[in-house]
N, C-alpha and C positions, 0 to 999 in steps of 0.2 A: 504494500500500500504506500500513495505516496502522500506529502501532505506539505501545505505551503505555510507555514507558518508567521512569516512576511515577509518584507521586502531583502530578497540578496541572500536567501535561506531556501532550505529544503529539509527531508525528515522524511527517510525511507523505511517502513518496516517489515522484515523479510518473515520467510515461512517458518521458521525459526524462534520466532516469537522475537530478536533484535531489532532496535531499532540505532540505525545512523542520523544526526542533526550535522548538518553542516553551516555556516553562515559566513559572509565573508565582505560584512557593512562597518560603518563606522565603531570602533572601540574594540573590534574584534581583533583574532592574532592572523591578519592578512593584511597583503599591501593597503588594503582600505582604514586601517587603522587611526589615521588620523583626517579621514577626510570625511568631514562634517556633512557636507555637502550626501553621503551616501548613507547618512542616518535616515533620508525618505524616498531617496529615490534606488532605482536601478543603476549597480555598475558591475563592470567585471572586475576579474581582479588575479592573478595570478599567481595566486597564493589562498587557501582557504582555512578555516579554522573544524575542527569535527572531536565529537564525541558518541559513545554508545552506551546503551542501554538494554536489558533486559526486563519486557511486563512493567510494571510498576519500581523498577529494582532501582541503585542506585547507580547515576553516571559513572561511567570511566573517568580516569584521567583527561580533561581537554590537550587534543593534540592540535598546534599553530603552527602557519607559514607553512603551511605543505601544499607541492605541486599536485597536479592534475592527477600523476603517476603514482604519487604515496596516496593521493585519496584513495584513485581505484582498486591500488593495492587494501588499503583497508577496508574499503567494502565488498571487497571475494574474503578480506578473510575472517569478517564478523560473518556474513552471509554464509560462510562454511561451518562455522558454530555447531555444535551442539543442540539439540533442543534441551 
């Protein structure tokens, strides 16, 4: 399931019952970091900030400043999980 939680964010949860948050807007640990301006709007950003989740459970560690390639590394391998 996917889920938009607002702007410059996203929030995948797999069959697995995991879920991935990613965001990548102002204050976050991504090149957007200090740019005020992406507190409302839409940017990219080339760097993203992400966290995981199990059900109700309690977050991981937040992981910052990761590329495209560590994201998607991290979501095959929450997504490979356990239930």
């Amino acid at each position: 399931m996917f889920r938009n939680p607002g702007p410059n964010s996203f929030q995948i949860t797999f069959q697995n019952g995991w879920t991935v948050s990613t965001i990548w807007g102002f204050g976050t640990y991504s090149e957007n970091r200090n740019n005020r301006a992406a507190e409302r709007a839409t940017f990219n950003s080339a760097t993203v900030e992400f966290t995981a989740w199990k059900g109700e459970g309690k977050m991981e560690e937040t992981q910052g400043w990761k590329t495209p390639e560590e994201f998607l590394a991290f979501l095959n391998e929450v997504a490979s999980r356990k239930e």
